[in-house]
N, C-alpha and C positions, 0 to 999 in steps of 0.2 A: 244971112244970119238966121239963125235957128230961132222961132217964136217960141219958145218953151211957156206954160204954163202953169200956175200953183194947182198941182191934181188936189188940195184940200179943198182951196177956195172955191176952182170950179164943180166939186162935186154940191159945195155947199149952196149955191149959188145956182143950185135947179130946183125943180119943185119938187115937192114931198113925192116918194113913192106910192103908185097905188095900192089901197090900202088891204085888199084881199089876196089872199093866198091862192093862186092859178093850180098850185098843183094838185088839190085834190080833184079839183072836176078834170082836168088832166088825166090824170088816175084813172077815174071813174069812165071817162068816156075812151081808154083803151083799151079797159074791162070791158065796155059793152062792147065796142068795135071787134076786138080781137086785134084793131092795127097791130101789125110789128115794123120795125122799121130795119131800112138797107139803105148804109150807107160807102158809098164809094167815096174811100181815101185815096188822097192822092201822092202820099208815105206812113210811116204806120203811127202816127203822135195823133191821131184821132180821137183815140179812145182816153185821154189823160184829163175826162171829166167824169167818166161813168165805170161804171160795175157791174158784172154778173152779164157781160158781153159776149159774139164769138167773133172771132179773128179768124177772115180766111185772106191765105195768099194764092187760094184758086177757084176761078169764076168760071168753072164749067159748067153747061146745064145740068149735071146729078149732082153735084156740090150747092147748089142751089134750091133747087128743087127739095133737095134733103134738110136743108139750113132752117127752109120755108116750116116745117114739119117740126123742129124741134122746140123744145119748150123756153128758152131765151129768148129774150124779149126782141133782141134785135142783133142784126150782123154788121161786122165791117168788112167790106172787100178791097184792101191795101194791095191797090195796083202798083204802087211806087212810080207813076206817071211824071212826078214833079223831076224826077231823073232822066227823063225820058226828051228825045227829040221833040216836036210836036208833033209829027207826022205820027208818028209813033204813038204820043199819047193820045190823039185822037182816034186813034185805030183800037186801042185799049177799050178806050171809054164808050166807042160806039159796040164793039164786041159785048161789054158788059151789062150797056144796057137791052140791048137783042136780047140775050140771055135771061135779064132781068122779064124783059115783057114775055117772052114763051115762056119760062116757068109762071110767070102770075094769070097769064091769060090759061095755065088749066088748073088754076088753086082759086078758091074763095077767100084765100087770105086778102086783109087789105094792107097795104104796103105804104110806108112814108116811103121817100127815095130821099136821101142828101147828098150830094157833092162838097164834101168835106176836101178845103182849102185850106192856105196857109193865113193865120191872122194878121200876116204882116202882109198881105198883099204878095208875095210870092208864088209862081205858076204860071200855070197855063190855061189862064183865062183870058176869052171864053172862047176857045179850041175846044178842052176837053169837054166844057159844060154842051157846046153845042151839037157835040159829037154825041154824046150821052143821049141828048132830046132827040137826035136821029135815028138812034138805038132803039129807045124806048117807044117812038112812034109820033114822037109830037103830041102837038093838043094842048101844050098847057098854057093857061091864061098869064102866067106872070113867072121872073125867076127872082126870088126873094133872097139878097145879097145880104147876109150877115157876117160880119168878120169881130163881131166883141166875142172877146175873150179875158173872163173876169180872171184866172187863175194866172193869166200871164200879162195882165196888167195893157190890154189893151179896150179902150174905150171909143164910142161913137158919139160925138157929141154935137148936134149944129151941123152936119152930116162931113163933118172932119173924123176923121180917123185918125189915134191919138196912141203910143206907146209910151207908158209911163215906164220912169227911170226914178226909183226913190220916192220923192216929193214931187217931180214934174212930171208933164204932159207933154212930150214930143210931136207935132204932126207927124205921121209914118212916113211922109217923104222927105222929112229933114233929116232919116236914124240911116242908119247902116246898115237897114234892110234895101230900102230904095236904091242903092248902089252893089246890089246884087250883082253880079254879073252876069246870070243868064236872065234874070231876072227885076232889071233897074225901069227905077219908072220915077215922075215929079212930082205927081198930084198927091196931095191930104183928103183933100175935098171926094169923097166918094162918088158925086153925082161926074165931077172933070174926072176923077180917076177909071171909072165908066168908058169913059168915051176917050181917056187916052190908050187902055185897055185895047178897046176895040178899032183900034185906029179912026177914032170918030165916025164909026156906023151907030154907033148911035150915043146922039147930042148929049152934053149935060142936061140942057132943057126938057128930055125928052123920060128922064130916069124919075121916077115919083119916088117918096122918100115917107117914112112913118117917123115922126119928129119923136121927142119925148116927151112935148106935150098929148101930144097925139095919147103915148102910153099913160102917161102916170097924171093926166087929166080925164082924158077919155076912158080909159079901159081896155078892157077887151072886146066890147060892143062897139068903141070908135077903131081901132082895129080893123076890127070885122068888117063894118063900113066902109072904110077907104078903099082895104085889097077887094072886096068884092066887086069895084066896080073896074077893078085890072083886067085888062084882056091885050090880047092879039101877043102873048110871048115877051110883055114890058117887063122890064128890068123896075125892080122894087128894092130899095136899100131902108134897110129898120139900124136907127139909131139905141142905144146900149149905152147907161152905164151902171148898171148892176143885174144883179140876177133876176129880180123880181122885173124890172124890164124884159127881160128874153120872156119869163115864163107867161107875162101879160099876153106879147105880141107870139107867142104861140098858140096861147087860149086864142086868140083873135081870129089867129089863120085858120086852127084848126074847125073855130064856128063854120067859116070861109067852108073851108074842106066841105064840113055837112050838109051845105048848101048848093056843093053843086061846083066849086072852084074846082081847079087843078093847077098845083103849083111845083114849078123846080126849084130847090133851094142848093143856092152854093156857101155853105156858111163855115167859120171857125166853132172850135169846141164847144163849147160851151151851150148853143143851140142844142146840141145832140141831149143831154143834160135832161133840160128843159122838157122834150121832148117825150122822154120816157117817162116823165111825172119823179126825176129822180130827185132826193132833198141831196145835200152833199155830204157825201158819206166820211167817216173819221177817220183820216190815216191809216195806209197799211203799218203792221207795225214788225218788228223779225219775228216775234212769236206769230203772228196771224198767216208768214209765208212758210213756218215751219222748217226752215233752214237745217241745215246738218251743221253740226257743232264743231266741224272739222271742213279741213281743204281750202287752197286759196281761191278767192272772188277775181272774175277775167272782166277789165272794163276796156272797152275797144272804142277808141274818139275817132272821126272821121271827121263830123263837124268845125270846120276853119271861123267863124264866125267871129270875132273880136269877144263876144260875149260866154263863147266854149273859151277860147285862147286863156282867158282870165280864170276862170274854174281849172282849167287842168294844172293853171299854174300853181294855183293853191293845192292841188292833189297832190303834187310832186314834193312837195314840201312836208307834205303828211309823211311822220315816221310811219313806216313797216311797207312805204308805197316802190314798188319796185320798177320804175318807169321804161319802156323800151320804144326807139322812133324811131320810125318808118321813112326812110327818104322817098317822099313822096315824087321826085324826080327822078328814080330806079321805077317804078313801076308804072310812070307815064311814056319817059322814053329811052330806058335802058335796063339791063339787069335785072329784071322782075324776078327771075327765077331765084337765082342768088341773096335776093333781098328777100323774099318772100323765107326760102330756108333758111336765114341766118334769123331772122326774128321769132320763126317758129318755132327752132329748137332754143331760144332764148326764154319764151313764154312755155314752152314745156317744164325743160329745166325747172323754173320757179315756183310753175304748181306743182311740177311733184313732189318741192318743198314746203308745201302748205303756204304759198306767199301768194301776197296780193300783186295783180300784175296788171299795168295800165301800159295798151300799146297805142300808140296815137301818132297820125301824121304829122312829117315837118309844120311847120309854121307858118313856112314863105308861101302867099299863096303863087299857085302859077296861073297865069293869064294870058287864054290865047287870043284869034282875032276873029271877034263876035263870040255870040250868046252860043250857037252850036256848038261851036267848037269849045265854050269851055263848059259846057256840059257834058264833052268828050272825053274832057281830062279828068271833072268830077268823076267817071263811070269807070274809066283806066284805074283812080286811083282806089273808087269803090271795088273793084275788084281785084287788085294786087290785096285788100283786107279779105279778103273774100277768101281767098287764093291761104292767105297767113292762118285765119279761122281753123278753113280746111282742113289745116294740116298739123292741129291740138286735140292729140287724145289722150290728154288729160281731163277728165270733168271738171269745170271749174265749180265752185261752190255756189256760185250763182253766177251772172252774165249782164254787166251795165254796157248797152250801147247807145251811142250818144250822137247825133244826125241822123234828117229821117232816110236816105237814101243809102248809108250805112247800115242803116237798121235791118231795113226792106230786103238790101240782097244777102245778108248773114241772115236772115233767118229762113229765106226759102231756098239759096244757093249753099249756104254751108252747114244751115241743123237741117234742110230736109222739113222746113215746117210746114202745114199745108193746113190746120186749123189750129187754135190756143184761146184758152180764157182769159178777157181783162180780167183782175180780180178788185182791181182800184188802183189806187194813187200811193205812191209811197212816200210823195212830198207835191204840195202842189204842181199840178200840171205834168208830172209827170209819174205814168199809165207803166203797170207791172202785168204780166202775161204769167200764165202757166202754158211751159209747150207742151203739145198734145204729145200721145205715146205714136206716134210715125215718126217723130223727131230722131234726130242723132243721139239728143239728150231728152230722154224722155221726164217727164214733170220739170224739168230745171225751169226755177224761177228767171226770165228774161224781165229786165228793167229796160224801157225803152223812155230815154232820156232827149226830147227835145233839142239839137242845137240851140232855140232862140228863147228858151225858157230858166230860170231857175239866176237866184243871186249868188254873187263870185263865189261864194262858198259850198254852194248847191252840191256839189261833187263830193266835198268831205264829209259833209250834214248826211250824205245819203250813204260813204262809204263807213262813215261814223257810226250810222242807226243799223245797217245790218252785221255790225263788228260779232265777233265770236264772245259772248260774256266773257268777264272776267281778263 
């Protein structure tokens, strides 16, 4: 039975926030530093807290080296890893980080690293984390596990991890993420989810935790206290439930930092945030992406998720929405080709009538035998989209893609994209790009829509705001 709990009562029912504002010496001390920060995504829904970011889909040493040079504060390098076998992601991640340590070792730049995860607990952790610390060389005293994520309503409380729905508080292993299929797991409790994580190499007993009294009694000097006295490569999890939380226990780490720590951090969005000293910026809004006042918008669902399923159904329902689906069992095990060119000249046709066209997989999920294989079928079916993309020249008026492993291989397999600007949020939590001019589409506005974010309505609110006036 699912312990849900009142997300009012329990929020009210902690202590007062601490009461200084973190982000200006934040600010301040990446002013004097020069840090910038690199973070490796592990699909590209990273960035669906911040702004004025770069987005690369390529982690070679001159893409980096060059990245390191430029005047943005900070990079994301979207491996799309969480699609990936583990073998595979691990091999990614230690690549990146290589890469990561030869460019910094001939730059004086000082570098945050994150391993940007899923806040549901989703992935491949700690494969790719550990493969990354083999990358980068080791050395570090602690790896500081944070998964709050204020904009999609996930909370750390009592070191339970918590997805709210409305008015409740879910544990994450009672929701319908925990029943992932490449990725199912039992535990709430962060410090057992640790160690079921890692097949019990290492204990719950063994994970240290920074409470909320720890933050919003102590500071950021109690902070700073605890993780300073982390070593040997401990697993550290910081509890969360709001933003002035994150921005406390970053002040803290980053004291840490000055003194001499070294820390690997795997954390959800909102950390990143935090991080750059950023406040939350105001909605993008259609005039701010500067849209053409003409041509139909192409929205591509991949995303199977109960929580997608529900949004696309209300999008179909939207007059002017012109729907077209994918049998996602022609391009797992039959007829790809055929399917592929019947959906493509269906989605041509419509934009070259100026119409909104949403093309999204069957419903039924397919499920094979174990977590590989059905990250096999995810990747078949990510690429029969890949393959349909391809094969639209038509420009659409903008581009909504909705799961991160959808996202990942349409913008490096089918626009050609190899860097783009977050520019913000066009509804919470979820992060709008401009692609770069090597695109297929060059400036076209890409919205990259979360599968596990946004309420049932999210899809029309969002096809809603960038509608053509009038």
């Amino acid at each position: 039975m699912t312990s849900r709990i009142s997300l009012v009562e329990t929020l009210r029912d902690l202590p007062p926030e601490w009461p200084d504002n973190p982000l200006p010496w934040i600010r301040d001390n990446i002013a004097s530093s020069g840090e910038k920060m690199a973070v490796v995504d592990d699909d590209p829904t990273g960035t669906q807290t911040i702004y004025g970011v770069a987005v690369l889909t390529d982690w070679s040493l001159d893409t980096i080296r060059s990245e390191l040079e430029s005047d943005l504060p900070a990079f994301f390098i979207v491996t799309n890893s969480r699609g990936m076998p583990p073998s595979e992601a691990g091999a990614v991640n230690k690549e990146v980080g290589r890469n990561l340590r030869i460019a910094l070792d001939a730059s004086d730049r000082k570098v945050a690293i994150l391993s940007r995860g899923d806040s549901t607990l989703r992935g491949h952790y700690p494969g790719e984390v550990d493969a990354l610390d083999q990358g980068l060389g080791g050395g570090f005293d602690a790896r500081i596990f944070v998964p709050f994520f204020l904009e999609g309503g996930r909370y750390t409380i009592n070191d339970v991890h918590y997805v709210s729905d409305g008015d409740w508080l879910t544990p994450a292993g009672d929701t319908e993420f925990a029943r992932d299929t490449a990725f199912s797991y039992i535990s709430s409790n962060l410090r057992q989810w640790v160690e079921e994580a890692t097949g019990g190499e290492v204990p719950s007993g063994d994970v240290a935790a920074i409470s909320l009294d720890d933050i919003r009694v102590g500071g950021p000097g109690r902070v700073a206290s605890l993780v300073s006295e982390l070593e040997g490569g401990r697993t550290c999890i910081v509890n969360a439930a709001s933003m002035r939380d994150i921005e406390v226990a970053t002040q803290g780490l980053m004291i840490a930092e000055a003194q001499g720590k070294k820390f690997l951090y795997r954390t959800a969005a909102s950390m990143m945030r935090a991080r750059l000293g950023q406040a939350a910026p105001a909605l993008l809004t259609r005039d701010d992406l500067r849209l053409p006042n003409s041509g139909g918008a192409l929205i591509v669902i991949g995303s199977h998720v109960p929580r997608t399923t529900g949004q696309l159904n209300e999008l179909l329902a939207m007059p002017g929405i012109h729907g077209v689906e994918v049998n996602a069992n022609s391009l797992v095990y039959d007829a790809v080709e055929l399917e592929v060119a019947r959906v493509a000249k269906t989605v041509n046709e419509n934009l070259s009538q100026r119409r909104d066209v949403v093309v999204y997989t069957s419903r039924e999920l397919l499920i094979g035998e174990g977590a590989e294989q059905n990250l096999m079928i995810g990747q078949k079916v990510s690429d029969g989209l890949v393959a349909i993309v391809d094969a639209i020249d038509v420009r659409p008026r903008y581009l909504i893609s909705k799961g991160g492993m959808t996202t990942s291989n349409i913008t490096t397999k089918s626009l050609g994209v190899r860097r783009a600007v977050a520019l913000g949020q066009i509804l919470p939590g979820i992060p709008t790009w401009q692609l770069g001019a090597e695109s297929r589409f060059p400036g076209l506005v890409f919205v990259v829509f979360p599968g596990n974010v946004g309420d049932p309505g999210g899809l029309v609110d969002m096809v809603s705001k960038l509608a053509i006036p009038g």
